[in-house]
C-alpha positions in Angstrom: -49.8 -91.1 -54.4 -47.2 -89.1 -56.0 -47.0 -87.1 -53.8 -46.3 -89.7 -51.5 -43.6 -90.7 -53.6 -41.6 -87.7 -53.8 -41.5 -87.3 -49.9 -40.1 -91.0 -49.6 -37.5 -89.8 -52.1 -36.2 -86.8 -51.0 -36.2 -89.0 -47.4 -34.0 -91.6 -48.7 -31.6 -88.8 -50.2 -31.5 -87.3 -46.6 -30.6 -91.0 -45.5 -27.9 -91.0 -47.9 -26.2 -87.3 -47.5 -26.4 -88.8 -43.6 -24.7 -91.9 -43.7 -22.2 -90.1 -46.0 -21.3 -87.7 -43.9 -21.0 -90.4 -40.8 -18.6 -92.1 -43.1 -16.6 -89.1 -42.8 -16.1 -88.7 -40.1 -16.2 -92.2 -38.3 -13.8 -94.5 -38.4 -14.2 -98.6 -38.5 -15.3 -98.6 -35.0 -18.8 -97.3 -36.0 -18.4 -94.4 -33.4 -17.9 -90.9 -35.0 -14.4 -89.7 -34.5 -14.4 -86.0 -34.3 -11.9 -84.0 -32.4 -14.0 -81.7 -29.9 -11.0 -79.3 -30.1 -10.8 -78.2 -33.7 -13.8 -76.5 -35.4 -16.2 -78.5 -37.0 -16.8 -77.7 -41.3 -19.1 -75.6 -41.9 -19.3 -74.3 -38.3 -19.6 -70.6 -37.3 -17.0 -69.5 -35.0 -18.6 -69.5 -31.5 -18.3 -65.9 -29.3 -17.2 -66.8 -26.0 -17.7 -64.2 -23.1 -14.4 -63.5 -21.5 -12.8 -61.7 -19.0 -10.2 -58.5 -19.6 -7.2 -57.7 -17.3 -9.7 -55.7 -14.4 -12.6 -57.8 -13.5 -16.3 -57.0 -15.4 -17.9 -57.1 -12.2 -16.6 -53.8 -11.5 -19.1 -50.8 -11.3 -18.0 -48.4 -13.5 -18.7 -44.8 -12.6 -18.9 -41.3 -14.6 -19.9 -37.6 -13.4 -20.9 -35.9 -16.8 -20.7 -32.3 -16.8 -24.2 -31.5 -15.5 -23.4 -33.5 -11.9 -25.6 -36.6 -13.0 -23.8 -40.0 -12.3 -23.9 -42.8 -15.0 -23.1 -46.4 -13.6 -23.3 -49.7 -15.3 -22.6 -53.4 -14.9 -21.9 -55.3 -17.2 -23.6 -58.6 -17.1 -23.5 -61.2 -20.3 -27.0 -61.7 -22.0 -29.5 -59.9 -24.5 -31.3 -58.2 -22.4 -30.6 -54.7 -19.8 -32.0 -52.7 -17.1 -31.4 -49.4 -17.4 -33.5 -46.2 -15.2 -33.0 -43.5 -13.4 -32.8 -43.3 -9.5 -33.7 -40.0 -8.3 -33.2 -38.2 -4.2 -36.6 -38.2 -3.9 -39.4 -40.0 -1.7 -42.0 -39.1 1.0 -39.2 -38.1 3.9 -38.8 -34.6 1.2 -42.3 -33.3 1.4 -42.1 -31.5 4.7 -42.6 -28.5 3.3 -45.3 -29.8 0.8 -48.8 -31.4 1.6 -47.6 -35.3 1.7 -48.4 -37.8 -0.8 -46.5 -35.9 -3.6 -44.2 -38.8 -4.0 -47.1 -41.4 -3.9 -48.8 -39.2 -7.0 -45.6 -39.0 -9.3 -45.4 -42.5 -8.5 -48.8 -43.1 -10.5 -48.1 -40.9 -12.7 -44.9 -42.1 -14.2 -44.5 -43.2 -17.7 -47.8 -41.2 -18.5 -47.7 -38.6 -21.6 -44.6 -36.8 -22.4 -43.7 -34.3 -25.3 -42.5 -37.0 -27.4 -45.5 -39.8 -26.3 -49.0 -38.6 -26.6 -50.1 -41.6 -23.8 -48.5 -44.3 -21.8 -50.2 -46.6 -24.3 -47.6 -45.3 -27.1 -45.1 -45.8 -24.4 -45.4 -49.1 -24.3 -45.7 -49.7 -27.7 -42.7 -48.4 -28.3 -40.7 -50.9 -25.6 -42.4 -53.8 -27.1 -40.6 -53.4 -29.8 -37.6 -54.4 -27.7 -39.4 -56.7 -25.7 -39.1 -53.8 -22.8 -41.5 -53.3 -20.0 -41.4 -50.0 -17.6 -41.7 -49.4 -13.9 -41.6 -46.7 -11.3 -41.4 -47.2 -7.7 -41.3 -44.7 -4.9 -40.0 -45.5 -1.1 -39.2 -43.0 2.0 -35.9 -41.6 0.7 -36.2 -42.6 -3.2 -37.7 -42.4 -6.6 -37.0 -45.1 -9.5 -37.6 -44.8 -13.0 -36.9 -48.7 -14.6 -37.0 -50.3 -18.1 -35.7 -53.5 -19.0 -35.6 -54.0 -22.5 -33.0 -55.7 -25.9 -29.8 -54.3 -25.2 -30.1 -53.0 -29.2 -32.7 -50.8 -27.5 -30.6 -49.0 -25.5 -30.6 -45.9 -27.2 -34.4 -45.5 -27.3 -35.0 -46.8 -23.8 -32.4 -43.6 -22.3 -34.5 -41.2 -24.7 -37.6 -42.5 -22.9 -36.4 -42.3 -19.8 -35.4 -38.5 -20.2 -38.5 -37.7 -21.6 -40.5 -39.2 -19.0 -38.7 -38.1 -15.9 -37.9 -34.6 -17.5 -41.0 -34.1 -19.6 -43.7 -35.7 -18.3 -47.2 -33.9 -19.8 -48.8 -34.0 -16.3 -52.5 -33.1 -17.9 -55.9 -32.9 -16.0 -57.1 -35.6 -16.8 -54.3 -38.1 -15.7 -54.2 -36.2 -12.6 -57.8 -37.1 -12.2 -57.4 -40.8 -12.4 -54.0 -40.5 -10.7 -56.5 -39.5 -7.8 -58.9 -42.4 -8.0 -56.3 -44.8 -8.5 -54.9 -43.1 -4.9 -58.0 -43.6 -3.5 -58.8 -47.0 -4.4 -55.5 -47.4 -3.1 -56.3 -46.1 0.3 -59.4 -47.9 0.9 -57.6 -51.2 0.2 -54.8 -50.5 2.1 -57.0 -50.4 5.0 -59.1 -53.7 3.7 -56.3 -56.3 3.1 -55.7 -58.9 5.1 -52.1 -58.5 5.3 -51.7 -55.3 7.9 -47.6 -55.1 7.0 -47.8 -52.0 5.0 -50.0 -50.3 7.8 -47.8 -51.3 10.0 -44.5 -50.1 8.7 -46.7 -46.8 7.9 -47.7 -46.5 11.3 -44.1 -47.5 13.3 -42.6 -44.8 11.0 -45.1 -42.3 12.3 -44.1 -43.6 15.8 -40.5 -43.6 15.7 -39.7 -40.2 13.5 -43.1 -38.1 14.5 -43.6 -35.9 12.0 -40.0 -35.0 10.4 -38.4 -36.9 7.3 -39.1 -40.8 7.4 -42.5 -40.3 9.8 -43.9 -38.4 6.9 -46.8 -40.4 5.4 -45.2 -43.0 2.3 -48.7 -43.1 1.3 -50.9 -40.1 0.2 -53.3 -38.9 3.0 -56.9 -38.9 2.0 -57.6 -35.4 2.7 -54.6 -34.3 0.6 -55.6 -36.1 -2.6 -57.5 -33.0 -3.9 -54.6 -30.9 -3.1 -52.4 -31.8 -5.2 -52.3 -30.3 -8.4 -49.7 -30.1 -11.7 -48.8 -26.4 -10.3 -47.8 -28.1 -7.3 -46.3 -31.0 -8.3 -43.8 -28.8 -10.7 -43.0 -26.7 -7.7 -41.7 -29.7 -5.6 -40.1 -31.5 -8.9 -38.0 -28.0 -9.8 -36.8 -28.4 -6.0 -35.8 -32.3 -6.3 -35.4 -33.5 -10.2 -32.5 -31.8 -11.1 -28.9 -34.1 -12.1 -27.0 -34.0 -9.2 -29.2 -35.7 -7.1 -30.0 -38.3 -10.1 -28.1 -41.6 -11.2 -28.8 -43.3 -14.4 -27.9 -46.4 -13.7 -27.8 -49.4 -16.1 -26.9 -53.3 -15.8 -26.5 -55.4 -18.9 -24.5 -52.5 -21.4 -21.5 -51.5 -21.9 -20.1 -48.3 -19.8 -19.3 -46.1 -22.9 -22.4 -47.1 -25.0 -24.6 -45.4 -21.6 -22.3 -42.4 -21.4 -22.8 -41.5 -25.3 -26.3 -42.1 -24.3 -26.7 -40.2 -21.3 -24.8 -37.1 -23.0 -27.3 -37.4 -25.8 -30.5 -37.6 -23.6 -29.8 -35.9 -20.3 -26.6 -33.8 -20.6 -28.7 -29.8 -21.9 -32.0 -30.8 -21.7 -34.1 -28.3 -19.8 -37.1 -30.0 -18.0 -40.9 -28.9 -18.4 -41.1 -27.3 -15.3 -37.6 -24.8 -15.9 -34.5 -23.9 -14.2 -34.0 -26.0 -10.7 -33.6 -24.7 -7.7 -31.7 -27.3 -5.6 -31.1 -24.6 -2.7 -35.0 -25.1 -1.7 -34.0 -29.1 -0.9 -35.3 -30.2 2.3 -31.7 -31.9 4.3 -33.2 -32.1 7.6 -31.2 -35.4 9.2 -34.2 -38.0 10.8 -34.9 -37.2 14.4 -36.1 -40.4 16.2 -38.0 -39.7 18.7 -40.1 -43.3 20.0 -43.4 -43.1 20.7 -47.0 -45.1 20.2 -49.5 -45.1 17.7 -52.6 -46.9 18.2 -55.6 -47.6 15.6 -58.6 -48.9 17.1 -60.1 -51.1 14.1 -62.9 -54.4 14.1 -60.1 -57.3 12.2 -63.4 -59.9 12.7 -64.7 -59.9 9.0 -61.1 -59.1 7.3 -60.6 -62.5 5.7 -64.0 -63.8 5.3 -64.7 -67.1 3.5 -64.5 -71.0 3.8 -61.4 -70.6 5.6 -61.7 -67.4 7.5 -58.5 -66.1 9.4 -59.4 -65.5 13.0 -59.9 -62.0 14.2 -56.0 -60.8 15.6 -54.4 -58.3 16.8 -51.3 -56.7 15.3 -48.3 -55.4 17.3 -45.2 -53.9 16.2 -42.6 -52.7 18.5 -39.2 -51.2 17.2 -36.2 -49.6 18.4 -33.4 -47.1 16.7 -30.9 -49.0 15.1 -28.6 -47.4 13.2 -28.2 -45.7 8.8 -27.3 -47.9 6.1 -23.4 -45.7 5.6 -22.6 -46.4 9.5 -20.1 -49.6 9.9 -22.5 -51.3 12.8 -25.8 -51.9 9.8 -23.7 -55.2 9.0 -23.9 -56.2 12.7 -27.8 -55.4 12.6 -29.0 -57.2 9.6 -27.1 -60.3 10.8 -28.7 -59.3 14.2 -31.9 -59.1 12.0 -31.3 -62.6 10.1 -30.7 -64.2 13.6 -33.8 -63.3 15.3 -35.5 -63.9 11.7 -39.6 -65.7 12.5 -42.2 -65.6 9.8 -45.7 -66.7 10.5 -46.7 -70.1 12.2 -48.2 -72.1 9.3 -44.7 -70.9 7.1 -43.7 -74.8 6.0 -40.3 -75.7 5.5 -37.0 -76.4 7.4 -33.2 -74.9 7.9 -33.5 -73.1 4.8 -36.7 -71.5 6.0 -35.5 -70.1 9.0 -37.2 -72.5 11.5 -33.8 -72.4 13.5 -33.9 -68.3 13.6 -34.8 -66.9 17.6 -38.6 -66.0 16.5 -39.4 -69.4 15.7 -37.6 -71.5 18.2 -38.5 -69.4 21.1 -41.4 -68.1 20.3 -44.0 -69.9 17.5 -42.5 -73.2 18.7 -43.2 -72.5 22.3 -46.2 -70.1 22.4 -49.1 -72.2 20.0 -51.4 -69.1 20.1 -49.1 -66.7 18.0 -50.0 -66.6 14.9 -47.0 -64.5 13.5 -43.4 -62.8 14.8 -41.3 -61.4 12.3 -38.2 -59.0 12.6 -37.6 -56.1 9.9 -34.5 -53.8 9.8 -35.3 -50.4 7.7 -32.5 -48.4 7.4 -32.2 -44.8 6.0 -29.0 -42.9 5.2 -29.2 -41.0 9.0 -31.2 -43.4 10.7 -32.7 -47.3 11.0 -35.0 -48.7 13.2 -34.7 -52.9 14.1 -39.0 -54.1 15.1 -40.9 -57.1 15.7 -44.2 -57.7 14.6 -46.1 -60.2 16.5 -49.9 -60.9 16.1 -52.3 -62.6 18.2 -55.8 -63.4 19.5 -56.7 -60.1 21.2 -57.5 -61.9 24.8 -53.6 -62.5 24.3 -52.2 -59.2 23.6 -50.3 -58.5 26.7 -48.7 -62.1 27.3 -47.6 -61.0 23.4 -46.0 -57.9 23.9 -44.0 -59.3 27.3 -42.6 -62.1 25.1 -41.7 -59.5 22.5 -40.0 -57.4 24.9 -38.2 -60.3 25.9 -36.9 -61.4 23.2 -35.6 -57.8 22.6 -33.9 -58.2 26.5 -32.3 -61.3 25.5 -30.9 -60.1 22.0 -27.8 -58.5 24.2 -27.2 -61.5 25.5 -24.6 -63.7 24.1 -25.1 -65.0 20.6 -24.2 -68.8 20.1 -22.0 -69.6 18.1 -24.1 -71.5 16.0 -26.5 -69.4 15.7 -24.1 -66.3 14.7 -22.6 -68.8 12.1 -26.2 -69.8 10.8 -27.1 -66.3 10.1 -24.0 -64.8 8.9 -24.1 -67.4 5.9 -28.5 -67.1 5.6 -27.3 -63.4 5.1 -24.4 -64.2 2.4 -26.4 -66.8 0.7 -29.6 -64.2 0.4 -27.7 -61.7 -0.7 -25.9 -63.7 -3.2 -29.1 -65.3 -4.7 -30.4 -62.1 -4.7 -28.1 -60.8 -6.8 -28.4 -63.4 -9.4 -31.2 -61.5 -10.7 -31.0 -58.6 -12.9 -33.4 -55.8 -11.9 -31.9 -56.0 -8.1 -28.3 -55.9 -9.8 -30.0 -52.5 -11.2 -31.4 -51.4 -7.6 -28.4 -52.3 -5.6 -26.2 -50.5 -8.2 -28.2 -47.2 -8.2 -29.1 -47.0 -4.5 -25.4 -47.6 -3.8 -24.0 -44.9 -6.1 -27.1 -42.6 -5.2 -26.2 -42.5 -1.7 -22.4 -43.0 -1.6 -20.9 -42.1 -4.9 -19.5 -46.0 -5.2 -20.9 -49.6 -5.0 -19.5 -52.6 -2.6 -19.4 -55.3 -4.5 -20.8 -58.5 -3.3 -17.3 -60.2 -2.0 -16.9 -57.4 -0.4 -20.2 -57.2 1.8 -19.3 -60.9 2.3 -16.2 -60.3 4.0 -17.8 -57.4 6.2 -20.2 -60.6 6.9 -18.0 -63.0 7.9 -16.3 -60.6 10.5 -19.0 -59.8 12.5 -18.9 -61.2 15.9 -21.0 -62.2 19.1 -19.3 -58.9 20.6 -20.5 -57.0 17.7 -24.2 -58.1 18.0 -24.1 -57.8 21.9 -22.7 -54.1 21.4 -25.0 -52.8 18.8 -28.0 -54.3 20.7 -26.9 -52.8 23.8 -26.9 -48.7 22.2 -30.1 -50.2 20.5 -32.0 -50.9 24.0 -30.9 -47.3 25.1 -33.2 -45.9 22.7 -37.0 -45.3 23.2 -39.1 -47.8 22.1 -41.8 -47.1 18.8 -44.9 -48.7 19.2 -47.5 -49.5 16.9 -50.8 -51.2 17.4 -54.0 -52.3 15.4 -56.9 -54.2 15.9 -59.0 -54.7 19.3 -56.7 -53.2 22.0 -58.5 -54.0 24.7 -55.4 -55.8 26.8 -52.9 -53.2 25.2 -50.1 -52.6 27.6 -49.5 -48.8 28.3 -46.7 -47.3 26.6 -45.4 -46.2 29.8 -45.4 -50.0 30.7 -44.0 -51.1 27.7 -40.9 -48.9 27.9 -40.2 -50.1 31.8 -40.0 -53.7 30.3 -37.2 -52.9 27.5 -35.5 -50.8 30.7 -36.0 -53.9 33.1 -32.9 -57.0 33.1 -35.6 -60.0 32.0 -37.8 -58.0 29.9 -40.8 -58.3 32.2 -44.0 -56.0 31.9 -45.0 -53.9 35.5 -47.3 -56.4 37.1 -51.0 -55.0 37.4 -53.3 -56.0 40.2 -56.9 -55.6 39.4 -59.4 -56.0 41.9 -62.5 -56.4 39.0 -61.5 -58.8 35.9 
């Protein structure tokens, strides 16, 4: 009951100290009458971000001594993403078995000199609410952390120490190799074919030189690769000057001073590099067909099994990522747009892009056409990838050609207009997120030694015209088309047949007369 007492007491003093200090501030009116422009007692004063003289959205860029390139961003917030972007991917390994890329990419973040294990790794980042990540593509290697920006200086040290002293010891070689493996089989198992299919169009379009090398380990070169092997390639390809720590989040002096601390003399595990053994072959398209035969009837089994289809993807040489004409070709790519035919949604989901309204509106039986544009720094290729009921393969891969005929036709204005701002406004929201500020930052600076800022790719945007499209399709059609295929491929048009249609006015396959059906 006391107790009790006491709580109502101290309440009623609250009360009081409350009503007192409404009385002073209020006036008779009973509303409180506090100028919003002076400070309130007893206040701290708030920290406003603010803008200097040259704009913070700049990307700031420094060579240190060594040839590596530090760039940062600033962006206002507690938290950065800072890593290391290294010249390095699948399209290097001509001279190695392939798949080295695909093994460091496991590897990553695994014991060091200074970590015993990746569990200590991460440990050590959750003490800054950090988490790590490495990924590997075609042409590059990235080595991220996001993390407190107090952290910074123990995030660069762990970033050196795992790109430039990684342990590399048997036994995480060993289940590097399993985790390949299991990797593999379910690559092949999934019921989305899309990374197949990229696999296999690459293969197609650059056979056997720099982007046609495999992205993913081979299975017959798993047991191949080894830590001797591994060192040889990373003394070849992990050396500064074809590195960019790159960092969003920090401020540009605070990553220099760390950069000089962690990366500026330190000699990597596997010794002195030898950057005159780099592979710079330039990507030789050179078209072609890849077919895998494979049963797609029990890929998706369950109460709502998908029905057993047939996967197409045709593509063309478009053009690299430093050539003026790739801003034509991704709005070229945004225009003819599609997705699959159960994708719900409106205008903001493409409906109104080429793939839907002439093709999954009009043809009931398709169950998916989609464009992609990949796009190297020598090279690009523009595809399609269409899927079907295998009885329907060759009505498929006429429409597709069609469509491909009818891209050098002239774009509507409407249309252009549609995609030009889809591409601004996905590029925009895109870069409202931090980890693709980080990506876009170091692939930019990686590749070209300087960043376009956003505004800027937005005015390239806005300039292209329906003469720009209709020329960059035209030089596009000139090139031999890639072809990949999976699934039943029974009613698979010949290549030969294929290549006539992208050569013919309407797009039309050969017709074939059978006298047997």
């Amino acid at each position: 009951m006391a107790a009790h007492m006491s709580s109502f007491r101290r309440w009623g003093r609250v009360q009081r100290l409350g009503v007192a200090a409404c009385r002073q501030y209020s006036s008779s009116s009973g509303y409180p009458n506090v100028s919003l422009s002076s400070p309130l007692p007893g206040i701290p004063k708030p920290l406003f971000a603010s803008v200097d003289g040259q704009e913070k959205h700049e990307t700031r860029i420094t060579t240190l001594e060594n040839g590596l390139r530090v760039a940062s961003q600033n962006k206002f917030g507690q938290f950065c993403t800072v890593g290391i972007l290294v010249n390095s991917g699948s399209r290097h390994e001509a001279k190695y078995p392939s798949g080295i890329a695909h093994f460091l990419e496991k590897l990553a973040f695994s014991s060091t000199s200074q970590y015993g294990s990746k569990d200590e790794i991460l440990l050590s980042l959750e003490k800054h609410g950090g988490i790590c990540d490495c990924q590997t593509s075609r042409d590059t290697t990235m080595y991220a952390v996001s993390a407190e920006v107090k952290g910074l200086d123990t995030v660069v040290n762990l970033l050196s120490d795992a790109v430039l002293q990684p342990r590399l010891l048997d036994e995480e070689i060993e289940m590097t190799r399993m985790t390949v493996r299991f990797e593999l089989e379910d690559l092949n198992m999934r019921p989305d074919p899309e990374p197949l299919l990229t696999e296999m169009i690459h293969a197609a379009a650059y056979r056997g030189n720099t982007v046609g090398l495999p992205r993913y380990c081979p299975a017959e070169n798993v047991d191949k690769i080894d830590r001797k092997l591994l060192h040889t390639y990373l003394r070849s390809y992990y050396c500064p000057e074809r590195m960019v720590l790159a960092g969003v989040g920090i401020e540009h002096e605070q990553l220099v001073e760390c950069a000089r601390k962690y990366l500026l003399n330190v000699k990597p595990v596997w010794g002195t590099s030898t950057p005159e053994k780099v592979d710079r072959s330039v990507a030789q398209y050179t078209g072609g067909i890849i077919k895998m035969e494979k049963d797609m009837s029990d890929v998706s089994l369950g109460p709502t099994p998908i029905p057993e289809l047939t996967h197409i993807m045709i593509g063309l040489e478009s053009c690299s990522f430093l050539e003026d004409d790739f801003i034509p070709f991704a709005v070229l790519n945004m225009m003819m747009g599609g997705g699959g035919s159960f994708s719900a949604g409106g205008p903001g989901k493409g409906m109104f892009t080429r793939l839907y309204l002439n093709v999954l509106n009009r043809h009931h039986w398709m169950y998916n056409a989609t464009s992609y544009h990949h796009s190297y720094e020598d090279s690009g290729l523009l595809c399609i990838h269409a899927s079907a009921d295998p009885r329907q393969v060759r009505e498929m891969v006429e429409i597709i050609t069609r469509e491909f005929i009818q891209m050098a036709g002239t774009a509507g204005e409407m249309e252009l207009e549609r995609a030009k701002t889809q591409l601004k406004s996905m590029l925009m929201m895109n870069l409202e997120s931090r980890p693709v500020i980080f990506e876009d930052v170091g692939r930019q600076v990686l590749a070209t030694g300087k960043r376009k800022l956003p505004h800027e790719l937005c005015q390239l945007i806005s300039n292209v015209t329906a003469s720009d499209i209709k020329r960059v399709t035209t030089k596009m059609l000139r090139s031999k088309p890639a072809v990949a295929a999976l699934g039943d491929l029974t009613e698979l048009p010949s290549y030969e047949h294929i290549q006539a249609a992208l050569s013919s006015k309407d797009g039309r396959l050969p017709r074939m007369y059978r006298l047997f059906r």
